[in-house]
Residue, then its C-alpha position, 0 to 999 in steps of 0.5 A: x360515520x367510516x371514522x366513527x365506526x373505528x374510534x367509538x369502540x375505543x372510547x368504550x370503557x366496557x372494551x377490554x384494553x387488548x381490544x383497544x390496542x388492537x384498534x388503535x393498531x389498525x387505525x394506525x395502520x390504516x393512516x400510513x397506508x392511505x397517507x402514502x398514496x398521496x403524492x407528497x409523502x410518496x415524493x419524500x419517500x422516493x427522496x429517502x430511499x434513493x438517499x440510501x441507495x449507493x451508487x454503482x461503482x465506476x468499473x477499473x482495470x487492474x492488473x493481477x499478474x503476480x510480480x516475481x518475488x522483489x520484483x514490486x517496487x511499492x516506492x516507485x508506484x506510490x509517488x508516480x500515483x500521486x500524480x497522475x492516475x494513469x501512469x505509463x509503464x514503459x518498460x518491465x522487464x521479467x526476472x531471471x534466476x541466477x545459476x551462480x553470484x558470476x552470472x547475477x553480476x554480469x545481467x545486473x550490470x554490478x557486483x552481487x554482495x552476498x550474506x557471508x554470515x550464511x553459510x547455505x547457498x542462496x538462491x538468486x535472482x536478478x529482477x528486471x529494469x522498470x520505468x515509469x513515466x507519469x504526465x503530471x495532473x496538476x489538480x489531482x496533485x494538488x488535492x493530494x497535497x492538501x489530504x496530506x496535510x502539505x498545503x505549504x508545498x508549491x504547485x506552480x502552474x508549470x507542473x500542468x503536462x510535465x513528465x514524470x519518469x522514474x527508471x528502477x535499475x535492475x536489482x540482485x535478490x538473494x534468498x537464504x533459507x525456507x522462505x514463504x513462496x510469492x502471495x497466490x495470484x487470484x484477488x485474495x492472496x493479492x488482499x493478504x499479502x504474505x503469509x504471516x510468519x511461522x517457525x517454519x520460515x525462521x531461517x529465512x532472509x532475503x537481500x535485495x540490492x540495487x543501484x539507486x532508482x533515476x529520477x527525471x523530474x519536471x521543475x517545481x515537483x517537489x519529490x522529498x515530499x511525494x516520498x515522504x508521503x509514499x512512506x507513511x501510506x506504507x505504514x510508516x508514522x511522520x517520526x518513522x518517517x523523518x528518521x528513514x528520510x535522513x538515513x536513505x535519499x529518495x531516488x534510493x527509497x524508490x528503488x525500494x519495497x516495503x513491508x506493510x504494518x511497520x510498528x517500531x524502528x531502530x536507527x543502526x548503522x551498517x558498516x558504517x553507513x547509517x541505516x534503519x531497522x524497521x519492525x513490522x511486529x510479527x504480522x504478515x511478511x518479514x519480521x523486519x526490514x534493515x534498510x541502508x545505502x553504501x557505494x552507490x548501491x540500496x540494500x533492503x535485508x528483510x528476515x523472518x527470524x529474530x530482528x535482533x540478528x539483522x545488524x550482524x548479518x548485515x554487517x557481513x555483506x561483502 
């Protein structure tokens, strides 16, 4: 009778079709409710939001201190990252500033080169040694491997417990012009990275000199392909990538920065010495980035000017 009291209406031809919808409506409404009491579809129900629901993130600490400028060697954190998740910072040393190219000499331990194609007085720096030291996690490397796309390469069972270390030298930064100060040191600055360039920062250029980074390797670890790796996560395409390895050995890409969103190259030389020029296409940081390796020393020449201009300006470094 409950039923019926509902559905006769409906079948009333005299029922004006507004009043029938809003019937058909109600006894709709009144099935979903009465269905969702029941356990079954309450159990489904509970499956189905709890399957939209993420999951609490698992909380991580991460350091937010600002490196001095130059100071943050990308390469080095990238490979040690692959393979352990907690790699060992054993040593860091500040950066200093330089009151003449005599005293960034003596604390670097080797003769500052300096632009001669500028002829304003740099500010310089001497960024302090780093070592890392990474217990390899045998798994999580290879599960890296594998994401890359490097499933030919060996992991022998060996690699289980051994150490990692790489040692980054102290390196000279000389900085000629107005250049951007550091990214802000909260969460967002650290998101955006360096400002994009402007005309105000066209004269800038900044080069970063070391020694190349020391290596100790367990046997079995093949580093060529944890950089080539740390390489294209920068930006870098597998052809980018095949090029910048032929021209710069790994222990000197890891002593090494980056800039991010890298879209062309240009392979040079530089006195002689073969580098390549990376073009970041005018997003945020440098314009360009001129990487080269001669007498036992790593140079990055980064500007915010034309990349046109780097080979020259490289060529003058003495």
């Amino acid at each position: 009778m409950f039923a019926q009291r509902f559905v006769d209406p409906l079948l009333n031809d005299s029922v004006p079709r507004m009043r029938r919808t809003l019937w058909a409506w109600l006894i709709a409404i009144v099935v979903v409710i009465l269905l969702a009491y029941t356990p079954p579809v309450r159990a489904a129900g509970r499956g189905f939001f709890s399957s939209l629901r993420i999951a609490k993130p698992k909380p991580v600490s991460a350091s937010l201190t600002a490196p001095a400028p130059g100071s943050a060697r990308q390469m080095q954190d990238a490979v040690t990252g692959m393979v352990t998740s907690t790699p060992a910072t054993t040593l860091d040393e500040p950066a200093r500033d330089a009151p003449t190219p005599d005293s960034a000499s003596k604390r670097a331990g080797f003769a500052v080169r300096l632009v001669a194609a500028r002829q304003d007085k740099p500010s310089l720096t001497v960024i302090g040694a780093r070592r890392i030291e990474a217990g390899v996690d045998r798994d999580a490397l290879r599960t890296i491997l594998d994401e890359a796309g490097d499933k030919h390469v060996a992991t022998p069972a060996s690699l289980q417990g051994g150490v990692l270390r790489v040692s980054a030298p102290r390196a000279i930064r000389a900085e000629y012009g107005h250049c951007p100060a550091p990214a802000a040191n909260t969460i967002q600055g650290q998101l955006q990275g360096p400002p994009p360039p402007s005309t105000d920062y066209g004269d800038c250029v900044i080069l970063m000199e070391s020694p190349p980074a020391r290596v100790d390797a367990p046997n079995g670890l093949d580093l060529h392909t944890l950089v080539e790796i740390a390489l294209e996560l920068s930006g870098m395409s597998p052809n980018q990538t095949s090029a910048f390895q032929q021209r710069v050995a790994p222990t000197a890409a890891l002593a090494l920065s980056l800039p991010r969103f890298m879209r062309s190259y240009d392979t040079v030389a530089v006195n002689g010495a073969p580098a390549m020029l990376l073009n970041t296409a005018g997003r945020r940081g440098p314009t360009y980035a001129l990487v080269w390796a001669k007498d036992g020393l790593v140079y990055q020449l980064s500007g915010y000017g034309n990349p046109g201009d780097a080979v020259a300006l490289a060529n003058s470094v003495r």
